[in-house]
N, C-alpha and C positions, 0 to 999 in steps of 0.2 A: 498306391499301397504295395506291389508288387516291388518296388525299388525297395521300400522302407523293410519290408520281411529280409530282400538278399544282404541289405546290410548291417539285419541284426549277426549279432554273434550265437555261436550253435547253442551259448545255454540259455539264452531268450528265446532260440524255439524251439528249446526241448521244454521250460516252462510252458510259454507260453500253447505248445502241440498238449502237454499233458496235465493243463489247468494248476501246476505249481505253482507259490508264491517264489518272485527272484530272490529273496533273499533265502531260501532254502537253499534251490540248485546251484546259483551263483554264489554263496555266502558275502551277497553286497547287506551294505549297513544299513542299518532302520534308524531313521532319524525322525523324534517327534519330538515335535517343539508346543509347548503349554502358556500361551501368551507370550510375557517377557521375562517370566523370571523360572521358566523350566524347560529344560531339554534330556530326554533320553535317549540313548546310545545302543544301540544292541550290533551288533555283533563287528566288534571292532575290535583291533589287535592289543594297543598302546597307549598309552598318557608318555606323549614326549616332552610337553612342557605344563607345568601346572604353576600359574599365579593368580594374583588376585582381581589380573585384569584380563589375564588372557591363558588358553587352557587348548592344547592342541591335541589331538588326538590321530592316531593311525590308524585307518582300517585297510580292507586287503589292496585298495586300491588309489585309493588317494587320501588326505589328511584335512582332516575338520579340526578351524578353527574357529574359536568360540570369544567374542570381546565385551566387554563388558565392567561391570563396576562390582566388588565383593564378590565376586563367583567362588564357587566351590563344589568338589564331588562329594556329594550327601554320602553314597556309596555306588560301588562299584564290584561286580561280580569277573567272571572269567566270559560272559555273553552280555552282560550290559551294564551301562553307569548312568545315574542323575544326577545332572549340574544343574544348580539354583545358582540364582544370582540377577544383576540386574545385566540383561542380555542387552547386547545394543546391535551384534552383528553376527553373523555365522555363514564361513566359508568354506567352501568343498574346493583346495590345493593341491594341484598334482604333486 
C-alpha cells in the first residue's frame, strides 16, 4: 500500500487526503456507459472525429474513442455529451 500512495500523483492525494471526487481536483473525464447503445462524457475538451461508425473525443489527457454502428451526439454541452448508437467498443488512446 505504501508503494501504491508514493506513486500516486500529488492530485490523487490531495483528493484522495481531502475526500474529493478526481474528477473535480484533477478535471479527469467521467465516463458512463448505459448498456450498448449509450455513453456519457463529462468533462472532455473535443469531438476530433465524428462519423457514423466512429466518434473520437479529447479529454485533458488522453482520447476516447467510440465504435460502433449509427452513432451520434444526441447533445453536447461545454462539460458533457451523449452518444447513442449501437456501441460495439470504447477506447481510452494516448
Amino acid at each position: 500500500m505504501k508503494k501504491e500512495y508514493k506513486t500516486m500523483r500529488i492530485g490523487e492525494r490531495i483528493a484522495d487526503a481531502a475526500c474529493l471526487p478526481k474528477d473535480v481536483v484533477m478535471g479527469a473525464s467521467v465516463v458512463t456507459v448505459l448498456g450498448s447503445n449509450e455513453v456519457h462524457i463529462e468533462n472532455y475538451r473535443g469531438i476530433i472525429e465524428y462519423t457514423d461508425s466512429l466518434i473520437r473525443v479529447q479529454t485533458k489527457g488522453k482520447q476516447i474513442r467510440l465504435c460502433g454502428k449509427r452513432l451520434q451526439v444526441e447533445y453536447y454541452t461545454n462539460d458533457e455529451m451523449k452518444i447513442t448508437g449501437c456501441i460495439c467498443s470504447i477506447e481510452f488512446c494516448s
